[in-house]
C-alpha positions in Angstrom: -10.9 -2.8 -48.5 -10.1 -4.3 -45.0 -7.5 -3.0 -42.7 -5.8 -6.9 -43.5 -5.4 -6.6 -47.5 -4.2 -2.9 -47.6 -1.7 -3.4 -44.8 -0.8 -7.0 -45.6 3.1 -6.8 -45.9 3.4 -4.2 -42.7 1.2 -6.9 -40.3 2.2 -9.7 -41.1 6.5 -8.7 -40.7 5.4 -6.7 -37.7 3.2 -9.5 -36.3 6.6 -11.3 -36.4 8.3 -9.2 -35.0 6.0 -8.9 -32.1 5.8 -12.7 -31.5 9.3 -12.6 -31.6 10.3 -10.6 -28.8 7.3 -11.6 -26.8 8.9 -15.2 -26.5 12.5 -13.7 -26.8 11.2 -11.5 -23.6 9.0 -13.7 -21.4 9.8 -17.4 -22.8 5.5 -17.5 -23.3 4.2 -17.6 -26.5 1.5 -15.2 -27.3 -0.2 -17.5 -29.5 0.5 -20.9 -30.7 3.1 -20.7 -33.7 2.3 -22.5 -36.5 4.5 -23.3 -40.0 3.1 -20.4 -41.8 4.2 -16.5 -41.0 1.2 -14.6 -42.7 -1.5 -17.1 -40.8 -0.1 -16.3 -37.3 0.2 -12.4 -38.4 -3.3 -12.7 -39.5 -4.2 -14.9 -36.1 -2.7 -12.4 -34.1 -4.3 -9.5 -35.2 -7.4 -11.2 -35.2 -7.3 -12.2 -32.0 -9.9 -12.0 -28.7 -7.3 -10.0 -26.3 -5.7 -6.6 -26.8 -2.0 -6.4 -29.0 -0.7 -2.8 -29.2 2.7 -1.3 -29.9 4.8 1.6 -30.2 7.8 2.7 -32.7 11.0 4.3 -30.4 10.3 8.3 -30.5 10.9 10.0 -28.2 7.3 10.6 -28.4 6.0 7.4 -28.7 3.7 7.0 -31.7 1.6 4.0 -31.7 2.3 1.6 -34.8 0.0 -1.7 -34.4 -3.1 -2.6 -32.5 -4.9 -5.9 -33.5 -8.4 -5.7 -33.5 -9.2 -5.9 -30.1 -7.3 -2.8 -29.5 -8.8 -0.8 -32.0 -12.5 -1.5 -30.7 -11.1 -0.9 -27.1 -10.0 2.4 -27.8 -12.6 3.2 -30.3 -10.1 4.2 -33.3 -9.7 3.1 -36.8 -6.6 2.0 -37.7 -5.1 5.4 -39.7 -5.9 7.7 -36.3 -4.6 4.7 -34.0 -1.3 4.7 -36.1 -1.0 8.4 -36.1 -1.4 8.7 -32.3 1.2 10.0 -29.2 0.9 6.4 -27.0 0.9 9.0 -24.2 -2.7 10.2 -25.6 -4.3 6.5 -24.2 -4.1 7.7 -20.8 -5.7 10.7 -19.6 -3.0 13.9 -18.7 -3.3 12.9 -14.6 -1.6 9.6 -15.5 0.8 10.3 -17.8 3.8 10.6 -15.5 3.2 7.8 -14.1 2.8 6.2 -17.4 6.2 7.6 -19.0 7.6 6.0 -15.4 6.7 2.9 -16.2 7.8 2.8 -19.9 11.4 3.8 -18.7 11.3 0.4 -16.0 10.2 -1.5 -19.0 12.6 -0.4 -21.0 15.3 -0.9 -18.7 14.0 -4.4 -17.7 12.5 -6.0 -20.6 9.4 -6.7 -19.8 7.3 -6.6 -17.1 4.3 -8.9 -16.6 1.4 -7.6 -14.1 0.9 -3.9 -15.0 -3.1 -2.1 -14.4 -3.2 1.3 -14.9 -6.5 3.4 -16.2 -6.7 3.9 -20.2 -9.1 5.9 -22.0 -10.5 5.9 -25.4 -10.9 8.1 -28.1 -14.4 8.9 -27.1 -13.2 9.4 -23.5 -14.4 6.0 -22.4 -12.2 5.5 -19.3 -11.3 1.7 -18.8 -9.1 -0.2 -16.2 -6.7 -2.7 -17.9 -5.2 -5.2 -15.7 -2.2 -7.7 -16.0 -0.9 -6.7 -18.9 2.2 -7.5 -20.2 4.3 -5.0 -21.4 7.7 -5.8 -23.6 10.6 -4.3 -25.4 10.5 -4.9 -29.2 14.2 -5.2 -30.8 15.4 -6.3 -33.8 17.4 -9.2 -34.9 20.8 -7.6 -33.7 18.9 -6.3 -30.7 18.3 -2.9 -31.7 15.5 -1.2 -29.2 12.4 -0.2 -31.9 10.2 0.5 -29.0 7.3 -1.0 -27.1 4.3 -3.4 -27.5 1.6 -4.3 -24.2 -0.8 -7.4 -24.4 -3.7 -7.9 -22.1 -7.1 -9.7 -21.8 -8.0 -8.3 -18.9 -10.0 -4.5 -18.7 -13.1 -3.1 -17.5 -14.7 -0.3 -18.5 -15.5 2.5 -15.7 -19.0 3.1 -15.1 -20.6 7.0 -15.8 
């Protein structure tokens, strides 16, 4: 089974919610809506740049990543869902990491971060522009994070 048809219900109302907020939060669209939910769920998680997210722990667990973001960090889906956000950035950036989370969160968004990311293999990779946003609900209730960004390049050994 694909990663689409056993987590059908969960991507497609959590795609929603993150083209939601990313319009709510920067006015852009992330892709171009169409009439149907479950196609721009499936477009988005299919899609050629990088969509990852986070729930609102205190420590951060990651809870999406389109399929970009699963070959860019190397994971498959049940260890990218089961791990610390904190973990995609090796321990001499973290600080700075948790730094910029708290800006976001206090902000909304921001829209030009870079910052070094590394994989589950311990590929090290630059990502740059990205946008990162607060993900709320309808009544504008903080359920944590989500980054986008097309942009990265991996560190030569």
């Amino acid at each position: 089974m694909s990663i689409w048809s056993e987590n059908r219900q969960f991507l497609v109302e959590h795609g929603a919610l993150l083209l939601r907020t990313y319009r709510q939060r920067t006015g852009r669209y992330l892709i171009e809506p169409s009439d149907d939910l479950e196609l721009d769920a499936q477009r988005l998680f299919e899609a050629p740049f990088v969509v990852v997210s986070g729930g609102a722990e205190a420590e951060q667990i990651l809870n999406y990543g389109n399929m970009t973001a699963l070959g860019l960090w190397e994971m498959d889906w049940d260890t990218l869902t089961q791990t610390p956000s904190r973990e995609t950035a090796e321990p001499v950036h973290q600080a700075q990491r948790a730094e910029f989370l708290r800006q976001v969160k206090a902000t909304g968004f921001i829209d030009d971060y870079t910052g070094i990311r590394i994989s589950r293999t311990g590929r090290r990779f630059q990502i740059k522009q990205a946008t990162v946003w607060n993900v709320t609900d309808a009544r504008d209730l903080y359920l944590g994070q989500a980054a986008t960004f097309s942009d990265w390049e991996f560190e030569s050994s």
